[in-house]
ZAVO-508492 format. One record per atom (N, C-alpha, C, O, CB): residue in one letter; x negated, y negated, z negated; atom name. Coordinates in steps of 0.2 Angstrom, whole numbers, plus 5000, padded with zeros to 4 digits. Glycine has a CB too. Example, Ala and Ser with C-alpha at 12.3 -4.5 7.8 and 13.67 -1.06 7.14 Angstrom:
2
<site resn="A" xx="4934" yy="5028" zz="4961" name="N"/>
<site resn="A" xx="4938" yy="5022" zz="4961" name="CA"/>
<site resn="A" xx="4934" yy="5016" zz="4961" name="C"/>
<site resn="A" xx="4929" yy="5017" zz="4958" name="O"/>
<site resn="A" xx="4943" yy="5022" zz="4955" name="CB"/>
<site resn="S" xx="4936" yy="5011" zz="4965" name="N"/>
<site resn="S" xx="4932" yy="5005" zz="4964" name="CA"/>
<site resn="S" xx="4936" yy="5000" zz="4961" name="C"/>
<site resn="S" xx="4933" yy="4994" zz="4960" name="O"/>
<site resn="S" xx="4930" yy="5003" zz="4971" name="CB"/>
// end
This chain:
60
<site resn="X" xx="4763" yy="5489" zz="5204" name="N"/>
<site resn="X" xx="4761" yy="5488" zz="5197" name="CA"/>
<site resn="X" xx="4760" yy="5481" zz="5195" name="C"/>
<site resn="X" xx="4758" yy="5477" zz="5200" name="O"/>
<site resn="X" xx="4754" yy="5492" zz="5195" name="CB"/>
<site resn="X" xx="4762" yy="5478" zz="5189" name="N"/>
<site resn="X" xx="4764" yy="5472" zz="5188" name="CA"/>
<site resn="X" xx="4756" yy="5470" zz="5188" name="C"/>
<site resn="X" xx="4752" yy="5475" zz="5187" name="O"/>
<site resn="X" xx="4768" yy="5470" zz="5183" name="CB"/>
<site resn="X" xx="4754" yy="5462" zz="5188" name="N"/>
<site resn="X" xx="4749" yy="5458" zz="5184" name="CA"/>
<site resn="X" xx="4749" yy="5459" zz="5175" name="C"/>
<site resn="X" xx="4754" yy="5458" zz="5171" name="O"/>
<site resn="X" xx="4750" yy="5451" zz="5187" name="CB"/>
<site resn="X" xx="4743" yy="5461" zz="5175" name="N"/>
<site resn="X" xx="4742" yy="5460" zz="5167" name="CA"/>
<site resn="X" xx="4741" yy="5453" zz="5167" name="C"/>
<site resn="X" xx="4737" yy="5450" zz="5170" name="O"/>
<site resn="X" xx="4735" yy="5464" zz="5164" name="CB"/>
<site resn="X" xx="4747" yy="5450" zz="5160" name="N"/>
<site resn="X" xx="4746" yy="5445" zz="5157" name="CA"/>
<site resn="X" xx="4739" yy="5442" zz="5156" name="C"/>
<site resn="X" xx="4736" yy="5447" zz="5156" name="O"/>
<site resn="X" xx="4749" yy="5446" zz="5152" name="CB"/>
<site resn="X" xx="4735" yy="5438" zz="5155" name="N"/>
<site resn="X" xx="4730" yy="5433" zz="5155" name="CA"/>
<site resn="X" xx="4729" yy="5433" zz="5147" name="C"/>
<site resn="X" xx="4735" yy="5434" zz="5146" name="O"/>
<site resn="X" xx="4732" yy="5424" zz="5160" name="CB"/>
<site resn="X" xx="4726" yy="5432" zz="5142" name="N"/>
<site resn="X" xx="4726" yy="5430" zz="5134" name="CA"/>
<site resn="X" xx="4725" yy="5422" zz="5135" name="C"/>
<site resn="X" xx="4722" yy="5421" zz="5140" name="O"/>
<site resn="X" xx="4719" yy="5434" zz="5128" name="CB"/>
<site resn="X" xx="4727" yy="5417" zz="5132" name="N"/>
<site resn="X" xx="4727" yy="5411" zz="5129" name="CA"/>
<site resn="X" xx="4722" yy="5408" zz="5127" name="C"/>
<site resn="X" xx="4721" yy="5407" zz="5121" name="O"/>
<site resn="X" xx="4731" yy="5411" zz="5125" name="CB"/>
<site resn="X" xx="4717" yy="5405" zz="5132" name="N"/>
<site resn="X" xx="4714" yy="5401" zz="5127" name="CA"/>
<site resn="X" xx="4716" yy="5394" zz="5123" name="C"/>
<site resn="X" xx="4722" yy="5393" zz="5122" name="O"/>
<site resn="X" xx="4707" yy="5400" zz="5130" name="CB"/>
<site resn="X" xx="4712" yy="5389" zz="5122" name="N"/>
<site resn="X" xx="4712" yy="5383" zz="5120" name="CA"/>
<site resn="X" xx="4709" yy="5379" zz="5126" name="C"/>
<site resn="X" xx="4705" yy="5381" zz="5130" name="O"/>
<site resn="X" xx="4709" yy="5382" zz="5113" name="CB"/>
<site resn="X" xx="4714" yy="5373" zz="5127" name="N"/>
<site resn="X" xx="4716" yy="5370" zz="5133" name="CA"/>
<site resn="X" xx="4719" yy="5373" zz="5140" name="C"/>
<site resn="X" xx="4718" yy="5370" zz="5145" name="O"/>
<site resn="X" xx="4710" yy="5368" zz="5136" name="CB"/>
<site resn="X" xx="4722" yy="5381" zz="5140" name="N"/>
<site resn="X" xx="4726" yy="5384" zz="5146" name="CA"/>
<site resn="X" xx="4732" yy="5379" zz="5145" name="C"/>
<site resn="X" xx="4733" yy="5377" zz="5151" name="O"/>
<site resn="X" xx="4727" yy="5392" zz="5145" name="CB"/>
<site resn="X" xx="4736" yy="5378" zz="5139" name="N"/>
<site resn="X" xx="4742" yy="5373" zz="5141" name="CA"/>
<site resn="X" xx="4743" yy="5369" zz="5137" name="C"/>
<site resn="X" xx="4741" yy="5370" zz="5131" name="O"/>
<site resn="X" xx="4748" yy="5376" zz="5143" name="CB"/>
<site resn="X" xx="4746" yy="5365" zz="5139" name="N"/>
<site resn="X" xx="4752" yy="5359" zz="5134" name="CA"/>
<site resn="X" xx="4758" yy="5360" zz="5134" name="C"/>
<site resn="X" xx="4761" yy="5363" zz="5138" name="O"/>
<site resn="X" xx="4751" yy="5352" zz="5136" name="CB"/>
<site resn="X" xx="4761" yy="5356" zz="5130" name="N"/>
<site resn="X" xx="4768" yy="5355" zz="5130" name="CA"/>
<site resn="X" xx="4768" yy="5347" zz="5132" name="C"/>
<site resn="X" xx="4765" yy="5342" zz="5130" name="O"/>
<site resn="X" xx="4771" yy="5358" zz="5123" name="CB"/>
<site resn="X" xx="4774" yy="5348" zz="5136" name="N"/>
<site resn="X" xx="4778" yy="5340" zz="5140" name="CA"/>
<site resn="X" xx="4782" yy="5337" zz="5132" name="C"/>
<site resn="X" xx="4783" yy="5340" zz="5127" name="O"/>
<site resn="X" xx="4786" yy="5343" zz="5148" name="CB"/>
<site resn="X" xx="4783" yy="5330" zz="5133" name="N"/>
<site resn="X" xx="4786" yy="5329" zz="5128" name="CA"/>
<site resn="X" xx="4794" yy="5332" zz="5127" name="C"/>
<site resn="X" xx="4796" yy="5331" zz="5122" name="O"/>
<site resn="X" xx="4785" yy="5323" zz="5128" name="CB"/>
<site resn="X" xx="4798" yy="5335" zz="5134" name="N"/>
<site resn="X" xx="4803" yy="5338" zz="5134" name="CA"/>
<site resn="X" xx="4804" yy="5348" zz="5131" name="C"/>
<site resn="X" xx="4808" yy="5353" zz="5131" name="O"/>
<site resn="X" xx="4806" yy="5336" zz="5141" name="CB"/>
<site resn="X" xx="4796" yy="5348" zz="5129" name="N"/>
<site resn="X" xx="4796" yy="5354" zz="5126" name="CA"/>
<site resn="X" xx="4795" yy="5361" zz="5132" name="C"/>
<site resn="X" xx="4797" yy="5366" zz="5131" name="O"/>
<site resn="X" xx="4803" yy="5354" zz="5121" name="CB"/>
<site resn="X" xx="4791" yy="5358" zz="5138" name="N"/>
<site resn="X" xx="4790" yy="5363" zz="5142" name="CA"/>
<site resn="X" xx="4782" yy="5364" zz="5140" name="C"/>
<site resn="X" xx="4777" yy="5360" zz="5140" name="O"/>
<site resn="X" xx="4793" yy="5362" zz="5150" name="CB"/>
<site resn="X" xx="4781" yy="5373" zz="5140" name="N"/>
<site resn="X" xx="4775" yy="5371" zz="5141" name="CA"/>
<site resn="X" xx="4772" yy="5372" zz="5149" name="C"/>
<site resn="X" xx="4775" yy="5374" zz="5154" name="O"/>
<site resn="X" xx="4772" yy="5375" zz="5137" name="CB"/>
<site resn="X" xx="4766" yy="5371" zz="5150" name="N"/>
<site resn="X" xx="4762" yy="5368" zz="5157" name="CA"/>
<site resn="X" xx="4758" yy="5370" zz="5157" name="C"/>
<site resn="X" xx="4754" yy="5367" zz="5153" name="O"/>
<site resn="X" xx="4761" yy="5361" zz="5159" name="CB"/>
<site resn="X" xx="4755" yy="5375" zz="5161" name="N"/>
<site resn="X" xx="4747" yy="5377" zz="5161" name="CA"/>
<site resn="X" xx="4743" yy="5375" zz="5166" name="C"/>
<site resn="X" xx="4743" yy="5374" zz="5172" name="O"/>
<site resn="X" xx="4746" yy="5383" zz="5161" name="CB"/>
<site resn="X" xx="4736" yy="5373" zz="5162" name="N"/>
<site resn="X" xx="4731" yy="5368" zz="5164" name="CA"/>
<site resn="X" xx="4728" yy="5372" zz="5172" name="C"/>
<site resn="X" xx="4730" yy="5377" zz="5175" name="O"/>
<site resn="X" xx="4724" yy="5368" zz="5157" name="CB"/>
<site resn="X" xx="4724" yy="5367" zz="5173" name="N"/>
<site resn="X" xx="4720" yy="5371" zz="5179" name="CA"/>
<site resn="X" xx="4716" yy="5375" zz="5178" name="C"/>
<site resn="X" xx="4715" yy="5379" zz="5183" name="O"/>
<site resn="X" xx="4717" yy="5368" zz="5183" name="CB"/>
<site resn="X" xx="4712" yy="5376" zz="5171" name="N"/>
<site resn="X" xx="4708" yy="5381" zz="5168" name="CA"/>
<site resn="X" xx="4711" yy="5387" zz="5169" name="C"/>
<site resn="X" xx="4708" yy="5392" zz="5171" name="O"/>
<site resn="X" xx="4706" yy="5380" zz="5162" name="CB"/>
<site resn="X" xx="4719" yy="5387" zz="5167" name="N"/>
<site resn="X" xx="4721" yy="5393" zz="5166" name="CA"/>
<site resn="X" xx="4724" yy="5396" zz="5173" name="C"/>
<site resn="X" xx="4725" yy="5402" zz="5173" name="O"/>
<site resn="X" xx="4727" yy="5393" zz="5161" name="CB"/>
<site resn="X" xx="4724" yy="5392" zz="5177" name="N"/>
<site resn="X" xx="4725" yy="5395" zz="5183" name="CA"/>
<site resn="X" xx="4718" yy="5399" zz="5187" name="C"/>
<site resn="X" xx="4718" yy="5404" zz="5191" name="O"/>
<site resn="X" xx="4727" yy="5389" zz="5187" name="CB"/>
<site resn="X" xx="4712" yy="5394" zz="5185" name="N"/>
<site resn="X" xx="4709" yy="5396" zz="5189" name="CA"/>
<site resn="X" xx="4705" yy="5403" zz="5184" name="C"/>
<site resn="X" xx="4701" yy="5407" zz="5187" name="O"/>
<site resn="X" xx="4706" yy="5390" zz="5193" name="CB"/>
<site resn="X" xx="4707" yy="5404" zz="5180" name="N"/>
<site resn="X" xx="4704" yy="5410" zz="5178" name="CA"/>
<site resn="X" xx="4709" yy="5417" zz="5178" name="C"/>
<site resn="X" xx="4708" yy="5423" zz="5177" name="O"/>
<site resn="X" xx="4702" yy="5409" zz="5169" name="CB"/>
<site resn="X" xx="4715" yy="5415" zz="5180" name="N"/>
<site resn="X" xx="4719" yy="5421" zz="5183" name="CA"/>
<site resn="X" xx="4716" yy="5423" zz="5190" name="C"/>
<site resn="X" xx="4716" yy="5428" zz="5193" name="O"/>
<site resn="X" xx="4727" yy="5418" zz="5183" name="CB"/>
<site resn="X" xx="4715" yy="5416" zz="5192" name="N"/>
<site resn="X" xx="4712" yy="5419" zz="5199" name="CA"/>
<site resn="X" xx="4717" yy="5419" zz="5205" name="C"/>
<site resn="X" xx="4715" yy="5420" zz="5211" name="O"/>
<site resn="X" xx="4711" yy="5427" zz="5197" name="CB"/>
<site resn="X" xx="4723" yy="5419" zz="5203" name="N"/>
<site resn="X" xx="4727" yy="5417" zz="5211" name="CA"/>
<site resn="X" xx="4732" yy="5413" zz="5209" name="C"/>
<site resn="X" xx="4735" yy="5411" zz="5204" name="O"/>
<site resn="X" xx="4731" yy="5424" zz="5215" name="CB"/>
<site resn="X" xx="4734" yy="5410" zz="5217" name="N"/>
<site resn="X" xx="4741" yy="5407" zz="5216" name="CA"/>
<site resn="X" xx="4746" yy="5411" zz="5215" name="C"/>
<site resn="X" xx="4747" yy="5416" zz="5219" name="O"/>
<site resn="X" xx="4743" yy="5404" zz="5220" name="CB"/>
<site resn="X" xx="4752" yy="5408" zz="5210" name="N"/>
<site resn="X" xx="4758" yy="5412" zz="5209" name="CA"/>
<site resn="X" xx="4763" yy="5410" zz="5214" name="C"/>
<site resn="X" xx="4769" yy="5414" zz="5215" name="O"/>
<site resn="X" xx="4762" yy="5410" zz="5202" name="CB"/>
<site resn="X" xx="4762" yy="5406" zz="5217" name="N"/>
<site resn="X" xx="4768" yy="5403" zz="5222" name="CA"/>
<site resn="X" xx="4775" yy="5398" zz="5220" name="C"/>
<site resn="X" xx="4781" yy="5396" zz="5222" name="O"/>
<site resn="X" xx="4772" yy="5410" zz="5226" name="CB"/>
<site resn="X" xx="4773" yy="5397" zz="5216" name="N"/>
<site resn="X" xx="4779" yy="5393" zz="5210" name="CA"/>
<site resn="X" xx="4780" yy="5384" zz="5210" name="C"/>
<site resn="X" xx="4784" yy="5380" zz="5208" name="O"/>
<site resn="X" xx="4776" yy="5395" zz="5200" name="CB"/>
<site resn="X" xx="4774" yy="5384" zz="5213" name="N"/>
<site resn="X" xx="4772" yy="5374" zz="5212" name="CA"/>
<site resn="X" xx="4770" yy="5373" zz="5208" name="C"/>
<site resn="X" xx="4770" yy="5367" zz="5208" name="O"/>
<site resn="X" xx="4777" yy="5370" zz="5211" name="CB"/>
<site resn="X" xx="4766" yy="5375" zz="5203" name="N"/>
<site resn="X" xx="4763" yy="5373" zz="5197" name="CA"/>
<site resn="X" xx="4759" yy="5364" zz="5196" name="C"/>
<site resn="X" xx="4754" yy="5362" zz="5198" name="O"/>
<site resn="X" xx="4758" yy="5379" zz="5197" name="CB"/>
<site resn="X" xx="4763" yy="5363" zz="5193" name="N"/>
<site resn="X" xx="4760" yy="5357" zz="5193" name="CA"/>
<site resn="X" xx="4753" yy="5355" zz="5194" name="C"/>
<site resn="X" xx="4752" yy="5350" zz="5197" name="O"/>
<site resn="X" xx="4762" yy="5354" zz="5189" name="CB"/>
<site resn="X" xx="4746" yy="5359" zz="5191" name="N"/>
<site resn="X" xx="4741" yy="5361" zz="5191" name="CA"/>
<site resn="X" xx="4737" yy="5364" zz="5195" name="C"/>
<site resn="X" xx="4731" yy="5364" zz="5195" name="O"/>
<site resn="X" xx="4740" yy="5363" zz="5187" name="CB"/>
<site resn="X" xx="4741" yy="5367" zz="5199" name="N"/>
<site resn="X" xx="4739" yy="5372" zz="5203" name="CA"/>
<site resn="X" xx="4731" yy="5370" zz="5209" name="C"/>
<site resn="X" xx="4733" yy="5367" zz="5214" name="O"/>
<site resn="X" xx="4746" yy="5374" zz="5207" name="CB"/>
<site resn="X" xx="4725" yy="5372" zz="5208" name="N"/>
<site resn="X" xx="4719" yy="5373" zz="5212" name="CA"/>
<site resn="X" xx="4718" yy="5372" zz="5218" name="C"/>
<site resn="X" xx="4713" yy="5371" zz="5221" name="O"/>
<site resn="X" xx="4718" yy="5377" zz="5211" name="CB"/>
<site resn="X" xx="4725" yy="5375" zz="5221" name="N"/>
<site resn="X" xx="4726" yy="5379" zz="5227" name="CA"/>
<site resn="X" xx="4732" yy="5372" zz="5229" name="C"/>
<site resn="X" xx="4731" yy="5369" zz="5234" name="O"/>
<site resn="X" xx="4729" yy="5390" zz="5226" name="CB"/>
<site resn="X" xx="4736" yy="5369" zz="5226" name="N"/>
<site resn="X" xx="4738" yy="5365" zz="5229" name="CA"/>
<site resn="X" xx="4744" yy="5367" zz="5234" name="C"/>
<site resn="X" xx="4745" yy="5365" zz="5239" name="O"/>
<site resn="X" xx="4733" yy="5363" zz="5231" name="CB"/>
<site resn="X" xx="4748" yy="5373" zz="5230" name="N"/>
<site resn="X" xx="4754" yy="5376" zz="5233" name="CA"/>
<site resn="X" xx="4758" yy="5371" zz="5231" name="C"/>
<site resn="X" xx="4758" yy="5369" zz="5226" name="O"/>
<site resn="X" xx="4757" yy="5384" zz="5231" name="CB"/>
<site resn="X" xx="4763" yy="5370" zz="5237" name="N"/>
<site resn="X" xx="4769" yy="5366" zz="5237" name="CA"/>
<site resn="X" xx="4767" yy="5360" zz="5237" name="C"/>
<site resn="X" xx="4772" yy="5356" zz="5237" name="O"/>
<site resn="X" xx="4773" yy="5367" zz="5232" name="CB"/>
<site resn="X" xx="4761" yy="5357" zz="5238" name="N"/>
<site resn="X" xx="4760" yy="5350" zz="5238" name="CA"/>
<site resn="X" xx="4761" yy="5346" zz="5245" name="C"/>
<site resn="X" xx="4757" yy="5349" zz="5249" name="O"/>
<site resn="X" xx="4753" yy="5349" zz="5234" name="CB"/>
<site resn="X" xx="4763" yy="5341" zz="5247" name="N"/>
<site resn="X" xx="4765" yy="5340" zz="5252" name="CA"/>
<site resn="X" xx="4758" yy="5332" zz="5255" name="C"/>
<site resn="X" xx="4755" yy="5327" zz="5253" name="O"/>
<site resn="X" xx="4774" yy="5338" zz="5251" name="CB"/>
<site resn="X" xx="4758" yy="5337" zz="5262" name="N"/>
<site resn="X" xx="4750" yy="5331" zz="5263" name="CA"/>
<site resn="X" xx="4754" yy="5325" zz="5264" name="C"/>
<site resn="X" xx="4760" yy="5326" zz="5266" name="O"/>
<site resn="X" xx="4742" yy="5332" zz="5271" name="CB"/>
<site resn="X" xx="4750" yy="5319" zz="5263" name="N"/>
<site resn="X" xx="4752" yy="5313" zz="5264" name="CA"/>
<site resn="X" xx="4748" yy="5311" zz="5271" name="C"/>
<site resn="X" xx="4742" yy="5311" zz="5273" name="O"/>
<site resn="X" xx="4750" yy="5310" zz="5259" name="CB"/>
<site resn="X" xx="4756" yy="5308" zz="5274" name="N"/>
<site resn="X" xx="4753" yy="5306" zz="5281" name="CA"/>
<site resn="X" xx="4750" yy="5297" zz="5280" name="C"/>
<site resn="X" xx="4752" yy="5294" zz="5275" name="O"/>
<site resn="X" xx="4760" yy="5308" zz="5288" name="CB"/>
<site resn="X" xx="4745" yy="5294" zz="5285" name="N"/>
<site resn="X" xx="4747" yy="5288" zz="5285" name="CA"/>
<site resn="X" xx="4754" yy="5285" zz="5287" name="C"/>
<site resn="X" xx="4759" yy="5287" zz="5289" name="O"/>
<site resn="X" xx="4743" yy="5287" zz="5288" name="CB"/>
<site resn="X" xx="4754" yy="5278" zz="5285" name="N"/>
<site resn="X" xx="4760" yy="5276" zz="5288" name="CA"/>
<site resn="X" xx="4760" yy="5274" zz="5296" name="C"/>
<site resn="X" xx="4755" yy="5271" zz="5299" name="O"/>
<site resn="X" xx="4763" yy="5269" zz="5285" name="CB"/>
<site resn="X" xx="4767" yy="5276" zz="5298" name="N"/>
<site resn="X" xx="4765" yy="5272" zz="5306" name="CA"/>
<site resn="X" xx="4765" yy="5267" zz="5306" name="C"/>
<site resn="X" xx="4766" yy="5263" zz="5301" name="O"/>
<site resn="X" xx="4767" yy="5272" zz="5312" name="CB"/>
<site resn="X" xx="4763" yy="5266" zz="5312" name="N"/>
<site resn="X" xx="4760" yy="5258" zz="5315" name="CA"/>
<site resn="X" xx="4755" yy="5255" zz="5312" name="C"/>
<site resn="X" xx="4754" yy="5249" zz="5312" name="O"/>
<site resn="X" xx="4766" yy="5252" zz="5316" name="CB"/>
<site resn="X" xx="4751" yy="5261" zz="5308" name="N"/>
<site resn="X" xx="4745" yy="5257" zz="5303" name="CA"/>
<site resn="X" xx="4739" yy="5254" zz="5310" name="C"/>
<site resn="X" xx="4738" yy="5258" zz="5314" name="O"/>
<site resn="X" xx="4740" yy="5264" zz="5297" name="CB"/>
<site resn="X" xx="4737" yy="5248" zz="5310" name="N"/>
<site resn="X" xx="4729" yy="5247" zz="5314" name="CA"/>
<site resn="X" xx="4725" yy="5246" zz="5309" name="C"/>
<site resn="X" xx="4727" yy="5243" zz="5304" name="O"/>
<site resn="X" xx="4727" yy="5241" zz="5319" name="CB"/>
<site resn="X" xx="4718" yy="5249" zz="5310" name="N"/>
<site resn="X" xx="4711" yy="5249" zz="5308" name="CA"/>
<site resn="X" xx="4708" yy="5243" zz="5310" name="C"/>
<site resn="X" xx="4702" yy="5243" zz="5309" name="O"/>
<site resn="X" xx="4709" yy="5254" zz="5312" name="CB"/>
<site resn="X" xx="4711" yy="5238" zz="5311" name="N"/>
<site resn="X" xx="4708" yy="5232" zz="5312" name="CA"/>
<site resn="X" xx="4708" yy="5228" zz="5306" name="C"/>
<site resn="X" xx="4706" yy="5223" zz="5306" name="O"/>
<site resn="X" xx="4711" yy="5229" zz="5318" name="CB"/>
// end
């Protein structure tokens, strides 16, 4: 059985200046899960790649 669609509040999304729209993190996190898509907003932080230090960094 599919997910029931979420209703729209005010601040769930914007539009990019190339006319996509983007939904906020509000709207993520009131859906309640990750979609697995990359969402640029996304709470959960799917697809985001950790940042290593650089090598040969010293602490000195």
């Amino acid at each position: 059985m599919p997910a029931t669609p979420q209703p729209l509040h005010p601040g769930d999304f914007y539009f990019t200046p190339e006319g996509y729209m983007v939904f906020t993190e509000q709207y993520h996190r009131r859906r309640g899960y990750c979609c697995k898509s990359g969402c640029r907003h996304c709470p959960w932080s799917f697809g985001r790649e950790k940042k290593k230090p650089p090598s040969g960094a010293t602490g000195s």
